[in-house]
C-alpha positions as CSV (number, residue, x, y, z in Angstrom):
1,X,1.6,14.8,7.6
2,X,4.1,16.4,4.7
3,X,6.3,14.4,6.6
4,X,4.7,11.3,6.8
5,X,4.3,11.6,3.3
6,X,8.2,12.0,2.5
7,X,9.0,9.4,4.4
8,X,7.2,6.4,3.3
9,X,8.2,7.7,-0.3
10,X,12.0,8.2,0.7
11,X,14.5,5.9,-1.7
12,X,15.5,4.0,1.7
13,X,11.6,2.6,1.6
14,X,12.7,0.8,-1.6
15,X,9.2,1.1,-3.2
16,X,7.1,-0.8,-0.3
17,X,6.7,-4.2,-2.0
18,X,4.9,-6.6,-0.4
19,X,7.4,-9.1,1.1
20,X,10.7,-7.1,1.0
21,X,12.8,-5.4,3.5
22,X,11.7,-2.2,2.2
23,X,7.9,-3.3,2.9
24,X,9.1,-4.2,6.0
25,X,10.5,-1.0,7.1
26,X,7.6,1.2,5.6
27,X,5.2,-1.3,8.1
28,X,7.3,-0.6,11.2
29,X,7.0,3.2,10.4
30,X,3.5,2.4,9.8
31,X,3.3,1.1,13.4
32,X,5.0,3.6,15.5
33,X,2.8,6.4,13.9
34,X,-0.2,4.4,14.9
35,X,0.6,4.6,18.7
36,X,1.8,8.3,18.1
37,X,-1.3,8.8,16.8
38,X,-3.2,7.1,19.3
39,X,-4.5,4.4,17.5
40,X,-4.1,1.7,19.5
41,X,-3.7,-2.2,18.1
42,X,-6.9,-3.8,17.2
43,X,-6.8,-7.0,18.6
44,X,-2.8,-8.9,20.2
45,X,-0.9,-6.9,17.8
46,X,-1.1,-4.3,15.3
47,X,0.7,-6.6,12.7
48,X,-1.6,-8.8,10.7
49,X,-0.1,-11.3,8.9
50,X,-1.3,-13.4,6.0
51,X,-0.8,-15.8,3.5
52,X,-1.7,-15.6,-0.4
53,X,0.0,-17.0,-3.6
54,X,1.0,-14.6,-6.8
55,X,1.0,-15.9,-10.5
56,X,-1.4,-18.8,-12.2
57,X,-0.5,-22.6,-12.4
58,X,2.4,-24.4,-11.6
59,X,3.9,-21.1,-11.6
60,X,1.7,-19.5,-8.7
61,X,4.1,-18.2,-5.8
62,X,3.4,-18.7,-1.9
63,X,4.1,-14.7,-0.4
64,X,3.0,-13.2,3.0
65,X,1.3,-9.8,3.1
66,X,1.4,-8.2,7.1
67,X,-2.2,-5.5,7.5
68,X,-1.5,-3.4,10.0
69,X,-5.2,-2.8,11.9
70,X,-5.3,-0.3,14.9
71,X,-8.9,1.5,16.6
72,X,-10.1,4.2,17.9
73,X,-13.2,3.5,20.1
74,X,-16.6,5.0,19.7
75,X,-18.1,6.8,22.5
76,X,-21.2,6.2,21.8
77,X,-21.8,3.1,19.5
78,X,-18.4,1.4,20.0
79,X,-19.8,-1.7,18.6
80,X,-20.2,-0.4,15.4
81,X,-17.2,0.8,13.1
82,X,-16.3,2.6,10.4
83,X,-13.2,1.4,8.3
84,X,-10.7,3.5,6.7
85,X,-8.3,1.3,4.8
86,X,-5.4,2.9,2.9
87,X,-2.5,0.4,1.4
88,X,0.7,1.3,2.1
89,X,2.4,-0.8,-0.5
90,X,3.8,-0.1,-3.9
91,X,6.1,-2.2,-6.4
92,X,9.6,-2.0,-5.7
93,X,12.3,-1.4,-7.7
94,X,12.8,-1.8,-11.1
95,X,15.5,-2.7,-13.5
96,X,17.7,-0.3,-10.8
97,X,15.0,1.8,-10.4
98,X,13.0,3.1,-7.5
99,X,9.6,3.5,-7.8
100,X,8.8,5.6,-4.6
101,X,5.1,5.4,-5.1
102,X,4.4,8.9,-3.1
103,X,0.7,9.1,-4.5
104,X,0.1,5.6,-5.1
105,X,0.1,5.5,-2.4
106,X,2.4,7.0,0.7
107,X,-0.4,9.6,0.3
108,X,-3.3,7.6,2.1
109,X,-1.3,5.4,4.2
110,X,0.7,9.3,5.7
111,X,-3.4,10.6,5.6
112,X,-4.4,7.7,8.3
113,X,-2.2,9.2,10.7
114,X,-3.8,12.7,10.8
115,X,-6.8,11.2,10.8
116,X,-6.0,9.1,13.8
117,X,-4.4,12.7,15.1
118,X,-8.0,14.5,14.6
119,X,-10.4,11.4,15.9
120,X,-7.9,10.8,19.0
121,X,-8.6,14.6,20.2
122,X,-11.8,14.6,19.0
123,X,-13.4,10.8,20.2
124,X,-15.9,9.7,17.7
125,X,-19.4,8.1,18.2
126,X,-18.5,5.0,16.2
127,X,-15.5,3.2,16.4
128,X,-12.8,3.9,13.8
129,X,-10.8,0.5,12.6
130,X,-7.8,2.4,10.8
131,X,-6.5,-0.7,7.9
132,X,-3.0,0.2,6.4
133,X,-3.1,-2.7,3.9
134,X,-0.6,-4.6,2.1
135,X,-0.3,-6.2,-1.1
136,X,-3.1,-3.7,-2.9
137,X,-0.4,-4.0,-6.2
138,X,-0.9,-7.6,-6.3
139,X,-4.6,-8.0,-6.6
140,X,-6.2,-5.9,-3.6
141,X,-5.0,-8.6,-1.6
142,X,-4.8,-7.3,2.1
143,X,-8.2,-6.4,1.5
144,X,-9.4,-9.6,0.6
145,X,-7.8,-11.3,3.7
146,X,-9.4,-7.9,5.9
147,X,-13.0,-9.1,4.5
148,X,-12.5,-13.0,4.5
149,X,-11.3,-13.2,7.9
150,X,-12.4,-10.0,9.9
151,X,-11.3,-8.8,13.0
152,X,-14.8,-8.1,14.0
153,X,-18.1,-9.2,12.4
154,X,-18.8,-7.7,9.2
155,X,-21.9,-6.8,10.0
156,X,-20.7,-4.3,12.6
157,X,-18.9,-2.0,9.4
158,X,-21.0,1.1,9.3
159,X,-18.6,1.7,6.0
160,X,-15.5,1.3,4.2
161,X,-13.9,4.5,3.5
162,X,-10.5,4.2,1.2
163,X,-8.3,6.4,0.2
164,X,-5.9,5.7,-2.4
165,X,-4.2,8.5,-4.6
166,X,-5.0,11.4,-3.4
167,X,-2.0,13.8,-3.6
168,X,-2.1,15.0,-6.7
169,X,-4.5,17.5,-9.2
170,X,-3.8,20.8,-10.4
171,X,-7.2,21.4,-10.8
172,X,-8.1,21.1,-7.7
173,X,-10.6,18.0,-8.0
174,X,-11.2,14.9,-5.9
175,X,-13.4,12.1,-6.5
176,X,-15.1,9.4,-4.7
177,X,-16.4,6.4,-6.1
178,X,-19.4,4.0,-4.9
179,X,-22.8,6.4,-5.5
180,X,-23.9,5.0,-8.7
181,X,-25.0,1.4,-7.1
182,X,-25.1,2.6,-3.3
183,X,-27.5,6.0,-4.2
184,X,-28.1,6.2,-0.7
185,X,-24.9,7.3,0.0
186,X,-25.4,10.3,-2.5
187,X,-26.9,12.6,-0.1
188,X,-23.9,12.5,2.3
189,X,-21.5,12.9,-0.2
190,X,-23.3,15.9,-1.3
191,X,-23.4,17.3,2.2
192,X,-19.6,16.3,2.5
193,X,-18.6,18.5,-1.1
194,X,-20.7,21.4,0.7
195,X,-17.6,21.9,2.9
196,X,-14.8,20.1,1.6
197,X,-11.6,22.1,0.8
198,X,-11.3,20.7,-2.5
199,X,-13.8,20.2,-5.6
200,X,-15.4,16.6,-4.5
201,X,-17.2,15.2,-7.6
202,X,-18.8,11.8,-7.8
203,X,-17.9,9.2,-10.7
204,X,-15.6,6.5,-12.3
205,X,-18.4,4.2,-11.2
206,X,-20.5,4.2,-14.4
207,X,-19.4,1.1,-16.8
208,X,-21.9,2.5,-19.4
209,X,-20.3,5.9,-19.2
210,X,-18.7,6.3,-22.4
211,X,-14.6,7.1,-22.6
212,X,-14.4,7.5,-18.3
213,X,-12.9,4.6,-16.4
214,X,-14.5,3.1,-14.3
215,X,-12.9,2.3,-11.0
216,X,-15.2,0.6,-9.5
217,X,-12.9,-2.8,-9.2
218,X,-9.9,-0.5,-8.5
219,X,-8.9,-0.8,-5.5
220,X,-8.8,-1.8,-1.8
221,X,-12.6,-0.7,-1.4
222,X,-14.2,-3.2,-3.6
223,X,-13.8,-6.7,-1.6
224,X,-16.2,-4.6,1.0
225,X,-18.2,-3.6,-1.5
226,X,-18.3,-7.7,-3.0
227,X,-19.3,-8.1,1.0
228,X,-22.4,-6.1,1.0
229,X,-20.4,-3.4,2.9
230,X,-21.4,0.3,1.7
231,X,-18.2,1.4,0.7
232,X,-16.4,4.4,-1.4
233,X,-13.3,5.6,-3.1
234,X,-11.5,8.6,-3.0
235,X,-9.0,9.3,-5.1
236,X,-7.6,11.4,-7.9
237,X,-7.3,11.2,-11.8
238,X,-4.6,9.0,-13.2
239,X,-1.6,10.8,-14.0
240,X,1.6,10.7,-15.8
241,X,3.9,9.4,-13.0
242,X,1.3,6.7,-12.3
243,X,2.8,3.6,-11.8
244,X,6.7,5.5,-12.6
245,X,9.7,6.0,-11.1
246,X,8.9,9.8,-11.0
247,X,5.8,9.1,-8.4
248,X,7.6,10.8,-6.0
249,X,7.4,13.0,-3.1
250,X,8.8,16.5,-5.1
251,X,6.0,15.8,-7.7
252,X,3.0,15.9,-5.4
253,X,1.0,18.6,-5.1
254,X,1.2,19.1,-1.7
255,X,-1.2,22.1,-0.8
256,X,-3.7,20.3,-2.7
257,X,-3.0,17.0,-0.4
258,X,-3.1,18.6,2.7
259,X,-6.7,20.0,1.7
260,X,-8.1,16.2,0.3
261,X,-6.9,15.2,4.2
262,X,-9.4,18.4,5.8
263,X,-12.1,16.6,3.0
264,X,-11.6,13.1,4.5
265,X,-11.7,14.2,8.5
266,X,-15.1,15.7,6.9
267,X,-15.9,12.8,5.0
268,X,-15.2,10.7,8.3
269,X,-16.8,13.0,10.7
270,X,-20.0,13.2,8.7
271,X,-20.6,10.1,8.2
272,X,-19.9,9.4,11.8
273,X,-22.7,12.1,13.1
274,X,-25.3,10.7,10.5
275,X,-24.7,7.0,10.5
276,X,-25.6,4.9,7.0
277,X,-29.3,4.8,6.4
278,X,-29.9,2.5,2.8
């Protein structure tokens, strides 16, 4: 996984931006560590591609985002899924710069393959639609394109779980967003911190919480949650190398990282055994 991690965040990535050969390469690594994870393509192909336009008025560009969408199949309820999204772009380079985005986020897209390691060895009830997602930097918008044209009814998604950020606390702490408008969901998260490997708190999903941000809107978990599909978070504190070219793989804190991916097989597994009641 340490090497998953180094490798989507390696200088010859070029920062993962949506539309460039960099993006390009980090999606075909993307692929091959799907089938050697034994996720296999949901649908044709594991490439999804899509169309959306970046900037406002006469100035608004045409791009092309490609999701890459693989599943595991349930053994028990394969007609119903959980989603685990991760996007595995970031934002290039800069004025000569590379900005290698290791936890923003090489860290969830590199978690999706042990996840797809565990789930593959150990089958789960409900189906698992792994979602490596593109174009997250420029307005969540592989997610968008996941939820407006979905590869199986929406009504099927048990959940969304998605992971972005999540390589990086010295204190130890993970948080998952989503319990303060989905409460039903705060009993399985609770159950989930119980074991986790890491210190799991709930939060950032408060607006009326003074001086904490609220993150409810940021990132690829919200178009499900605009859906009517329960969905949460996970994801650290904002830090100093956010959105820098010092976001890189030497800066992580990788024991921590390695124990958030034990948390999310949990966090997977769990909700897998118990289902979503609201």
């Amino acid at each position: 996984m340490l090497k998953d991690l180094q490798t989507l965040s390696a200088d010859d990535m070029e920062g993962r931006l949506v539309g460039t050969p960099g993006g390009a390469r980090a999606r075909a690594y993307v692929v091959d560590r799907f089938k050697a994870s034994g996720i296999a393509p949901l649908g044709a192909s594991y490439e999804h591609p899509f169309e959306f336009t970046s900037g406002r008025g006469g100035a608004a560009t045409p791009r092309t985002g490609v999701n890459v969408l693989g599943v595991i199949r349930g053994t028990r309820t394969p007609d119903r899924y959980i989603v685990i999204t991760a996007h595995y772009d970031h934002i290039g380079v800069r004025n000569g710069a590379i900005f290698n985005g290791a936890d923003d986020n090489a860290s969830g897209t590199a978690a999706l393959f042990a996840l797809g390691d565990y789930f593959t060895a150990n089958p789960p009830a409900h189906s698992l639609i792994f979602a490596a997602l593109d174009a997250e930097e420029a307005g969540l918008q592989g997610a968008r394109r996941f939820v407006a044209d979905p590869p199986v009814p929406l009504e099927q998604l048990l959940i969304n779980i998605n992971m972005d950020m999540i390589g990086r606390d010295a204190n130890n702490l993970l948080y998952v967003v989503g319990t303060h408008t989905q409460r039903f969901l705060k009993p399985t998260i609770e159950h989930i911190a119980a074991a986790a490997n890491v210190t799991l708190r709930m939060g950032h999903d408060n607006p009326d919480e003074k001086g904490v941000e609220d993150w409810t809107r940021a990132s690829d978990h919200f178009p499900f949650c605009e859906a009517k599909v329960p969905c949460l978070y996970f994801g650290v504190e904002d830090f100093e190398n956010h959105h820098k070219a010092t976001d890189k793989y030497e800066t992580m804190t990788h024991d921590f990282y390695v124990r958030v991916v034990q948390t999310m097989v949990v966090a997977v597994k769990t909700f897998d055994d118990r289902g979503v009641t609201r």
